[in-house]
LOMIMI-717778 format. One record per residue (C-alpha): residue number from 0; x, y, z. Coordinates in nm, 2 decimals. Layout:
<NUM <X Y Z>>
...
***
This chain:
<0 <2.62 3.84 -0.23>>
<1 <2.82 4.17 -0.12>>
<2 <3.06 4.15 0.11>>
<3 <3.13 4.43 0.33>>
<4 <3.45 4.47 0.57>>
<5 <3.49 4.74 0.86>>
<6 <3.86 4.90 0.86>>
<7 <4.01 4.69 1.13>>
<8 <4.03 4.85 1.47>>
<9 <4.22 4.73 1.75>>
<10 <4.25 4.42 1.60>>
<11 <3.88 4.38 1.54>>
<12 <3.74 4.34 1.16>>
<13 <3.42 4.28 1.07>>
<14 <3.28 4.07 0.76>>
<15 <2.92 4.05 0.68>>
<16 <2.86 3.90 0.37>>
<17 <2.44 3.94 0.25>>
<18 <2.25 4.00 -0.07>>
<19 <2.19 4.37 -0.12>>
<20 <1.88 4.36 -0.33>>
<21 <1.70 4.15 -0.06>>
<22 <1.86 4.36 0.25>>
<23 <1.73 4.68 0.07>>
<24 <1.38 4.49 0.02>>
<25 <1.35 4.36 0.39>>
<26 <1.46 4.67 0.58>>
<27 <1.16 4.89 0.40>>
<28 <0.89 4.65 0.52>>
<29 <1.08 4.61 0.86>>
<30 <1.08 5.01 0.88>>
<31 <0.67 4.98 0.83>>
<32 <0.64 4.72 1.11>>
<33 <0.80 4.94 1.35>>
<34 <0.55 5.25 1.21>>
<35 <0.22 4.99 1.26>>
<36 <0.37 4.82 1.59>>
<37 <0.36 5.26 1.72>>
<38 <0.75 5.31 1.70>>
<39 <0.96 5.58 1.55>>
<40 <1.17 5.46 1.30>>
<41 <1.36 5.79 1.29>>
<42 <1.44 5.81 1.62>>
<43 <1.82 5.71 1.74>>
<44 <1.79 5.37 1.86>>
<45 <1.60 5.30 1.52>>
<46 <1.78 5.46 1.27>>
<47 <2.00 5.15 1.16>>
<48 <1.72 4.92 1.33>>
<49 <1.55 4.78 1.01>>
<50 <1.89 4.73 0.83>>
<51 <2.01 4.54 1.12>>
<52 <1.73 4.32 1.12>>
<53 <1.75 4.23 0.76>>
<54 <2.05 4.11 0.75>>
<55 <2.00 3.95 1.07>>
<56 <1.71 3.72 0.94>>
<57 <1.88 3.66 0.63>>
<58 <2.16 3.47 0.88>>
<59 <1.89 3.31 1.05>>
<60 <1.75 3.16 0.75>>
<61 <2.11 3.07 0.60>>
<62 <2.02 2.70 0.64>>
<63 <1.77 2.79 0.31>>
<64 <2.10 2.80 0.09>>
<65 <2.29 2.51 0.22>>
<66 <2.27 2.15 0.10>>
<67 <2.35 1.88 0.38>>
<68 <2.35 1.59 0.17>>
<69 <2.65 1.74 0.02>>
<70 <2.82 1.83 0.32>>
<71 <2.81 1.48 0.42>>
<72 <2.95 1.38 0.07>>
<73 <3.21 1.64 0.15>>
<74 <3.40 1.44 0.41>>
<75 <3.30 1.07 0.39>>
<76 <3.58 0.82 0.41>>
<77 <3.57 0.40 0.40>>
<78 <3.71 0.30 0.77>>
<79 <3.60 -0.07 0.92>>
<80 <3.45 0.06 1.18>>
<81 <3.06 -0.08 1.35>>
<82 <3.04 0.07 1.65>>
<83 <2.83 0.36 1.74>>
<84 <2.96 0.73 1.71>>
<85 <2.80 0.97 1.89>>
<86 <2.83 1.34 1.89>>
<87 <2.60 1.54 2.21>>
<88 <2.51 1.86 2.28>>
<89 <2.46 2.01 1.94>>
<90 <2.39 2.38 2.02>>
<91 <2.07 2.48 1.83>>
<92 <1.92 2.79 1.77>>
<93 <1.58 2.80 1.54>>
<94 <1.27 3.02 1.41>>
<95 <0.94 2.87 1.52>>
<96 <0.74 2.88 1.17>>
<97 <0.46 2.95 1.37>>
<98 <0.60 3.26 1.52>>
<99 <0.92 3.38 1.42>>
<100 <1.04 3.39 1.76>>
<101 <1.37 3.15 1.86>>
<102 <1.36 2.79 1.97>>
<103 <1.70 2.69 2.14>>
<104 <1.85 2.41 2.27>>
<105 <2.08 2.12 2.17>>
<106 <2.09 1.78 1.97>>
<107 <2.19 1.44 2.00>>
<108 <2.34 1.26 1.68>>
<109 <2.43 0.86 1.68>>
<110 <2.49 0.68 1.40>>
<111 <2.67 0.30 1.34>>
<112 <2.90 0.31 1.03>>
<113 <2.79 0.04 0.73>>
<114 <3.17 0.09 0.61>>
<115 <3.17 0.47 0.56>>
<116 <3.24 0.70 0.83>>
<117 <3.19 1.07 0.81>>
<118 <3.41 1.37 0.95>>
<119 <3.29 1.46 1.31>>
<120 <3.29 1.80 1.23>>
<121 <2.99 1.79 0.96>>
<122 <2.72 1.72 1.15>>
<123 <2.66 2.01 1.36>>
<124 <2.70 2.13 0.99>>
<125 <2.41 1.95 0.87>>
<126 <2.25 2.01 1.21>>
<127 <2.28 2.38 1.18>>
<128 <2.17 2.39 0.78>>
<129 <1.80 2.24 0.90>>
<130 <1.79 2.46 1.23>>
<131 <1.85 2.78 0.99>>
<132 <1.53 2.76 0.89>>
<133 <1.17 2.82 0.99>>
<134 <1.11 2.51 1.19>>
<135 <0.89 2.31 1.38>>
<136 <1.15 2.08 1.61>>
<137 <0.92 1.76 1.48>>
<138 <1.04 1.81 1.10>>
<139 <1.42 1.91 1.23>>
<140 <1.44 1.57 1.39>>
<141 <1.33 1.38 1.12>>
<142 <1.51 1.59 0.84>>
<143 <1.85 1.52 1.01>>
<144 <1.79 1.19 1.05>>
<145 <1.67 1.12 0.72>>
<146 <1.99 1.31 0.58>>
<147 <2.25 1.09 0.75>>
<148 <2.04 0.79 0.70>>
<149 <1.99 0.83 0.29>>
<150 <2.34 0.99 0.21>>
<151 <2.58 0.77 0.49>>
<152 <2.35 0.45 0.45>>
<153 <2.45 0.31 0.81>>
<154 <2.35 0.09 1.04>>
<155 <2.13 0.27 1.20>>
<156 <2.06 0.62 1.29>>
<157 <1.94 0.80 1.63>>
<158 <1.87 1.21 1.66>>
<159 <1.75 1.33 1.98>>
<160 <1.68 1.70 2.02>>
<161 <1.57 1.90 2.35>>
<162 <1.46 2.24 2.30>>
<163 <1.28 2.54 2.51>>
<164 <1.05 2.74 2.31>>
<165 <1.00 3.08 2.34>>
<166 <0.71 3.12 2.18>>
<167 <0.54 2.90 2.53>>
<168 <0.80 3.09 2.77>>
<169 <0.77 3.49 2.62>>
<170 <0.37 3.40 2.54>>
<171 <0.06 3.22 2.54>>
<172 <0.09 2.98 2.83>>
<173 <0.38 3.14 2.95>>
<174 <0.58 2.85 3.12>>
<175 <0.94 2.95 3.19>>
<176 <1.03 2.59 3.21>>
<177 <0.92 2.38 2.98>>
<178 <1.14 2.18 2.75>>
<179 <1.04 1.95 2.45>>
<180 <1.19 1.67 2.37>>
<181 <1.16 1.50 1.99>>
<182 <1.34 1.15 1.91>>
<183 <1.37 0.95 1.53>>
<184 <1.54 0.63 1.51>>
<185 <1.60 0.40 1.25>>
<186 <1.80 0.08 1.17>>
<187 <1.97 -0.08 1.47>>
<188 <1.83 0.22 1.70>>
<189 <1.48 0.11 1.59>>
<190 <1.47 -0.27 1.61>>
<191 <1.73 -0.34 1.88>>
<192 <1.63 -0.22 2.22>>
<193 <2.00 -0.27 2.40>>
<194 <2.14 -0.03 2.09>>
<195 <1.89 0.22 2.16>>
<196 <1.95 0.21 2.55>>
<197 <2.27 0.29 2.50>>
<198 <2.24 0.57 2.32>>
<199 <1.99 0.74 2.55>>
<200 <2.22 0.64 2.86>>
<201 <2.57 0.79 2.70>>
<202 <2.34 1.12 2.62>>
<203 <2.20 1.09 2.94>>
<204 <1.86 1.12 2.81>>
<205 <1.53 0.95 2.99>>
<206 <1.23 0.92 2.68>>
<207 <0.94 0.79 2.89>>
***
C-alpha cells in the first residue's frame, strides 16, 4: 500500500493510503468507460476523473481486507453482565452487487452477554467491514449476525438493518421512498417473544 500525504495547508493534510499497482489498473479501464459511455476523458472535469474513481472504489470495497471475527477478538473482556446491549443507528453505506450503485441507511445491533462483553466501539467496526463490500442487504444482515453470534457466543443476537436503495430510487421503478427493512435473530431474540419486543421497541422499529 502507498501512502501519499499533501503538504499541509492551512491546517488541512491529506492521507490516502491505496495500492498503486491496482489504482494504475482500475483508472485505465475507468478511462475506457467514460470513452464507451460518449465522454471525453481529456477534457478538464475528467482529467483526474478515472484516478479519483479508483481509489475511490478501492475504499468502498475496504471491507474485502478486514476480518471482523478478529476485531471482535480485539476487545472482548469477561464482565457478569446478562442484560441486553444495544447499539442503534449504525450509519451504513453499501454497493448493490447487482448494480454498483450505493445502498444507505442504518443498523440495529443487540446482543445479551454469555459472560463476555465486547467494546461498544467494534461493532460499527464489524458492521462497516460487511457493508464495504458488494452487498445484497439480506447477506449483510445475516453475516453480522453470524459474526457476533460465532465469535462472542451470547445469549442471543438481534441485527436489524433499514436501508433505501438507489438502484429502485435513481432507476427501474423509480420510487423515491421506499425503504427495506431485513431482520436475523437468534438465541433469546429467536425463542423468547418478550426479549425480542424489546428490542424492536428500544429501536423503535415495527416488523409486521
Amino acid at each position: 500500500m502507498a501512502q501519499i500525504i499533501d503538504n499541509e495547508v492551512n491546517g488541512y493534510q491529506r492521507i490516502e493510503l491505496f495500492d498503486e499497482e491496482k489504482t494504475r489498473q482500475l483508472a485505465h479501464h475507468y478511462t475506457e468507460i467514460l470513452k464507451l459511455l460518449g465522454e471525453d476523458p481529456e477534457r478538464e472535469g475528467l482529467l483526474k476523473s478515472p484516478e479519483r474513481i479508483a481509489k475511490a472504489m478501492q475504499f468502498f470495497t475496504q471491507g474485502y481486507h478486514q476480518h471482523p471475527e478478529e476485531i471482535i477478538k480485539s476487545a472482548m473482556f469477561t464482565e457478569d453482565y446478562k442484560q441486553m446491549v444495544v447499539v442503534k443507528n449504525i450509519e451504513i453505506y453499501s454497493l448493490c452487487e447487482h448494480h454498483m450503485v450505493p445502498f444507505i441507511g442504518k443498523a440495529h445491533v443487540a446482543y445479551i452477554p454469555n459472560g463476555k462483553i465486547v467494546g461498544l466501539s467494534k461493532i460499527p467496526r464489524i458492521v462497516d467491514a460487511y457493508a464495504r463490500r458488494l452487498q445484497v442487504q439480506e447477506r449483510l444482515t445475516r453475516q453480522i449476525k453470524d459474526c457476533i453470534h460465532n465469535t462472542l457466543q451470547p445469549i442471543g443476537v438481534a441485527v436489524v438493518i433499514e436501508a433505501q436503495h438507489l438502484c429502485m430510487s435513481m432507476r427501474g421503478v423509480q420510487k423515491q421512498n421506499s425503504i427495506t427493512t431485513t431482520s436475523d435473530f437468534t438465541g433469546a431474540f429467536m425463542t423468547n417473544k418478550a426479549t425480542r419486543e424489546e428490542f424492536m421497541h428500544l429501536i423503535g422499529v415495527k416488523l409486521n
